[in-house]
Each structure stands twice: as structure tokens, then as C-alpha cells.
C-alpha positions, 0 to 999 in steps of 0.5 A: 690608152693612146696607141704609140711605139718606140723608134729608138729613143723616140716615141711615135703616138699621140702626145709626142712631137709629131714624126715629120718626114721629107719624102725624097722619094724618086725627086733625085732623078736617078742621080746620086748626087742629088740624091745627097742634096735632098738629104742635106737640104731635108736636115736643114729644115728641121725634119726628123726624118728622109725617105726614099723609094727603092725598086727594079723596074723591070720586077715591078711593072710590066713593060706594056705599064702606061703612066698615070695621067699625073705622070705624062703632065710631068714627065712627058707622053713618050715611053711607058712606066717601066723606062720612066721608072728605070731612069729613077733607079739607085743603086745599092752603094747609093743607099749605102751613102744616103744611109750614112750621110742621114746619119751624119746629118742627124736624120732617120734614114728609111724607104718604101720598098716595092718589091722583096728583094728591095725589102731585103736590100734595106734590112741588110743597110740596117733601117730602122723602119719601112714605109710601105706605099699605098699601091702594096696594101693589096699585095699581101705576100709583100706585107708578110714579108715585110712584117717578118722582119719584125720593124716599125711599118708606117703603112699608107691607105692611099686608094684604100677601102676599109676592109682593103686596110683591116685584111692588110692589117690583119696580115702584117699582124700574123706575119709578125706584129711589128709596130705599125702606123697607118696613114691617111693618104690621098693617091693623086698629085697634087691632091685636092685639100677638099678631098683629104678627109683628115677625120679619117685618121679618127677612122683609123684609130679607132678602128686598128688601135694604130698610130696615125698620121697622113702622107699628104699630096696636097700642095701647100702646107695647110693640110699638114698643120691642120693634120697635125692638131687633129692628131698626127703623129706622122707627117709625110711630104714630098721634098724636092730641091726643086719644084721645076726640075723634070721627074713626076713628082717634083711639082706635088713637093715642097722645097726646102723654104717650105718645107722649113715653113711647114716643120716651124709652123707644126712644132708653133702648132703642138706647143699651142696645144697644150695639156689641156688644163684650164688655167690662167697662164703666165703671160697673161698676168699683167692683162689680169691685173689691169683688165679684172677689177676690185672693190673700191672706196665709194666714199672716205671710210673712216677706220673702224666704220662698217663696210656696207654695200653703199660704200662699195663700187666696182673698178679697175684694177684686179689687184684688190678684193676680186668682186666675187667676194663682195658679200665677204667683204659687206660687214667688215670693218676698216682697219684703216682710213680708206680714201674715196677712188682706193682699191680695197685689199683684205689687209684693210678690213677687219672681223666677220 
């Protein structure tokens, strides 16, 4: 049986629409403001849901952190992680208005917590799931404590060995067994599609009997769709206003025209899916007809003459007897006159 969960009404797993996520993430610069645009704009795109971060900066670096090289291409060499990250910083009444107007725009509402209080915070707004980042798979303290809170945890392996995600796993199910998904994810940003390895997702799977999905930090919206019709049932993607404003990760996302793109393109490529069974379908009735073939009068057959294998000929249209039965038809005989060039249907012949 394929691994699913519940989200509300919603089911999460193999079979269901895949769970597309805008990842607003820090792409608001630290104004609340924006942050309510990326949460308009996400919901006009057709995403199920929008995610945020939530942190203090000085409990999660240290003030000596340096940036990652992605970081000083995108936000410049001055200043060290903690101060970069202090100016990305939302206060709790923003939560509180990114919730509530989510809601209002038909949206789940989460975000990735980095610290305990952070987790804390958004238990108590009420969030239905939490998105754990790559860069906590280590930090089993912080899973405990996310997995007593008993929600869905979406859980990203960016960075990640094997056996780093099975003692993750393990603590998140000891701690509380919530629902969980795991995510193929790539740390780097953007990330190279060639460095993706979507068949990890069947790694995964088979591996944690989990959901899977993939956070994708590749520009462009290939990989995703690729992801999708090999099974994701959870596509996270960094969304931004756009892709030119400062801040670190605005030129890894999408804007809101691509991510449109990507949400139109992955429900065209679910529906291409199908059930599985072979079987000729509606649209191609008319092809049917006009490209198979049928039996034909070689010559005039009188009625009550024999039909033998010299009368017959092969044609186009499929509308009479299929050729496949033409030792069913040999032996008949006509019930009717049958002109030369007529397609023979089985109301036209008679007897064994």
C-alpha cells in the first residue's frame, strides 16, 4: 500500500494531486508588507499551499557565522550570517496576519521552525504541519521536539546520508510518530538539475515507508514536473515577487508567472497519468474509425452466395467486420446483395 496522510480534507501520497508549496521563506526582506504580497501572489498561482521561516537570529548562529558563498553572491561580503539574518526577521503579529490572510486566500498556511521556541510560536498560531530544513536533520533535540507536537512534518534531506535521515526518522517516530514526509532536496542554490537525483525519492520510500516529494532549488520548472510523474506527492519551490530584489534567495525562486507555469503544467502532467489501464479512449474514436480497417466486397456478392477468402479484400474504414475475424467471416454467406468496394458488416452475412 502506498504511504499517504491526511492534511485536513486533504490527502497527501501517491494517487492524490500533488501538494504544491510556494516557499515565501525569507523572500520578504523582512517587511510585513511583502510578506502579505507573497501570500496574495502565491494564491493567485494556483498553489495549495505557502511556507515561511521562522527564527531569531541570535539563537541560531553564532555571531562569528559566515555566509555561504550563495549568500555573499546575492547579499553582498559585508556583515556575517547573524546580521543577514536579523534583517530577515518577522515578528510574531506578522505570523499572525500571514495566518489569517492564507486562510482568507484559501491557502495552508506553515513554516520551517529553527529553533524550539520558533516551533512553539507556531503550535500556538495553530498551523497545521511543520516543515523541518535540511540543516536540522542533525539536530535531534529539535525533532523530538517538533514530533511531540503530534503534526504532519514534511522533512527535507538536503545535505543528508542515508543513515543521517534513518537516525532522523527513528527520533521524530519515538518522540511521537506524526505523520511524515520526506524530501529530496538538493542544498545549493540554485542547484544543478544534473545533480538532482529524483530516483532518490524511490530511495526514500522504499527505505522509510514515508511520502515523498522533492524541495527543488533548481532554476526552471523541469525538474519539478519531472518529479512529479515520478511520483511526488510534495513539491516545494522558492517563490518571490521578484527575482532581482536583494536578499539571498530571490534569484533560486520563481515569480508568480512561473510559478503559475509550474502549478499548470504539474495538474497537465497528473491528468496525463492516468489509471493505468489500457484501453482506447474517447478522443480517439474517430481516428478509430477512419485509420483501422474492415472487410470489403473484392467483387459484387450475390445474396445467398458463400463468402470465400478471394472475395474479400482489406480496407479502410474500421467501421465493418475488424480483420481479425476474417476466418469468421469466410464461410458466411450474404444476406444481401454486396457491391464491389462495400464494407461488410456482420448484418450482412448469414449462418456458420
Amino acid at each position: 500500500m502506498s504511504p499517504e496522510f491526511r492534511l485536513g480534507d486533504r490527502v497527501i501520497g501517491a494517487g492524490a494531486p500533488a501538494f504544491l508549496i510556494a516557499e515565501a521563506g525569507v523572500n520578504h526582506n523582512g517587511d510585513a508588507a511583502l510578506a502579505r504580497r507573497l501570500v496574495v501572489e502565491a494564491a493567485a498561482t494556483g498553489a495549495d499551499a505557502v511556507k515561511f521561516q521562522t527564527f531569531r537570529a541570535a539563537d541560531l548562529v553564532t555571531g562569528a557565522a559566515p555566509k555561504a558563498a550563495y549568500q555573499r553572491e546575492t547579499t553582498g561580503g559585508d556583515g556575517g550570517q547573524r546580521e543577514m539574518l536579523a534583517r530577515l526577521e518577522l515578528p510574531r503579529e506578522a505570523f499572525v496576519a500571514l495566518r489569517d490572510e492564507s486562510v482568507r486566500r484559501g491557502l495552508v498556511f506553515f513554516s520551517s521552525p529553527f529553533d524550539e521556541a520558533s516551533v512553539d510560536m507556531l503550535a500556538a498560531l495553530g498551523v497545521a504541519l511543520f516543515k523541518i530544513p535540511s540543516g536540522e536533520i542533525t539536530n535531534l533535540g529539535y525533532l523530538r521536539h517538533v514530533a511531540a507536537k503530534r503534526r504532519p512534518i514534511i522533512l527535507s534531506t538536503g545535505m543528508s546520508t542515508l543513515d543521517e535521515i534513518g537516525v532522523a526518522v527513528d527520533a521524530i517516530r519515538r518522540a511521537g510518530d506524526p505523520p511524515l514526509a520526506l524530501l529530496q532536496c538538493v542544498s545549493a542554490y540554485p542547484a544543478p538539475a544534473e545533480e538532482t537525483n529524483l530516483r532518490a525519492m524511490d530511495t526514500l520510500r522504499e527505505r522509510f515507508g514515508c511520502v515523498v516529494g522533492l524541495s527543488d532549488h533548481t532554476t526552471g520548472i523541469e525538474v519539478s514536473i519531472a518529479a512529479v510523474a515520478r511520483g511526488a506527492a510534495i513539491i516545494e519551490k522558492h517563490f518571490t515577487v521578484d527575482k532581482t530584489l536583494p536578499g539571498p534567495d530571490h534569484r533560486a525562486s520563481l515569480d508568480a508567472a512561473e510559478f503559475a507555469a509550474l502549478v499548470q503544467s504539474i495538474r497537465r502532467v497528473e491528468a496525463a497519468l492516468g489509471d493505468g489501464d489500457k484501453r482506447p479512449m474517447p478522443s480517439e474514436a474517430d481516428t478509430r474509425r477512419v485509420a483501422r480497417k474492415s472487410l470489403v466486397a473484392a467483387r459484387p456478392i450475390g445474396r445467398g452466395e458463400k463468402i470465400t477468402r478471394e472475395m474479400i479484400v482489406v480496407k479502410r474504414p474500421g467501421t465493418g467486420i475488424s480483420p481479425a475475424d476474417l476466418e469468421r467471416a469466410i464461410g458466411r454467406t450474404a444476406a444481401r446483395p454486396l457491391a464491389a468496394d462495400e464494407v461488410i458488416d456482420w448484418a450482412a452475412l448469414e449462418g456458420a
